[in-house]
C-alpha positions in Angstrom: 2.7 -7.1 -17.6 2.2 -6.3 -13.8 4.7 -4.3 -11.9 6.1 -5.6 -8.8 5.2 -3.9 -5.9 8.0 -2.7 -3.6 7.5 -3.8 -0.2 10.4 -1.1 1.1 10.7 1.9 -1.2 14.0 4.0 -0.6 11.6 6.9 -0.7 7.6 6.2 -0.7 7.0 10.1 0.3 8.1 11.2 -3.9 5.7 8.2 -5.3 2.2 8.0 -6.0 1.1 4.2 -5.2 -2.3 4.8 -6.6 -2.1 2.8 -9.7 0.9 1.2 -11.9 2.1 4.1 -13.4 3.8 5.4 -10.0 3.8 8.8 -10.9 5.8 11.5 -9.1 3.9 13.4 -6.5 3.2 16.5 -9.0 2.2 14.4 -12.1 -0.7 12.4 -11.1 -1.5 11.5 -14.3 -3.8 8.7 -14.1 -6.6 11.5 -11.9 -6.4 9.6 -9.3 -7.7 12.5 -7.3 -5.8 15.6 -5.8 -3.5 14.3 -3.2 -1.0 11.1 -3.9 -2.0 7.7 -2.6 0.1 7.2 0.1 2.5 3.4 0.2 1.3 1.7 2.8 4.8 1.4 4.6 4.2 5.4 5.2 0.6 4.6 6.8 1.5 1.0 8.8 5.1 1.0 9.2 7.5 -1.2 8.0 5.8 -4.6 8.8 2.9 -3.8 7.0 3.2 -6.9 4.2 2.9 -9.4 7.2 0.1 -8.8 8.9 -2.8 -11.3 8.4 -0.3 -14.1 7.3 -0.5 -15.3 11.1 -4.0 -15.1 11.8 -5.7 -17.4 14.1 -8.7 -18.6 12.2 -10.7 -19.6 15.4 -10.4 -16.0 16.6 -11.9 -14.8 13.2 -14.7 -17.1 13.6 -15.7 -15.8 17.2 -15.5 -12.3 15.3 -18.0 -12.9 13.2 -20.5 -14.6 15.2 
């Protein structure tokens, strides 16, 4: 069974959002590497979840081209 993923933790900073386990920040159990992966409400702010829902696929044609 999948997890939910929270779209506005209370506190992202004492979670590691690396895997499903969301271990606490000094457990990284799953070796996920040495530092925590980060939510990504701490790296985009809080509107993070919308972005791309709105996107004008005209402009990401003239992108590619």
């Amino acid at each position: 069974m999948i997890k939910k993923f929270p779209l506005h933790p209370k506190n992202p900073e004492r979670i590691c959002w690396g895997c499903d386990k969301y271990c606490p920040r000094e457990s990284l159990a799953c070796g996920n590497g040495s530092e925590r992966t980060q939510h990504p409400v701490e790296l985009f702010d809080e509107d993070w979840h919308e972005w791309g829902l709105d996107a004008d696929p005209k402009q990401n044609k003239a992108i590619e081209d």
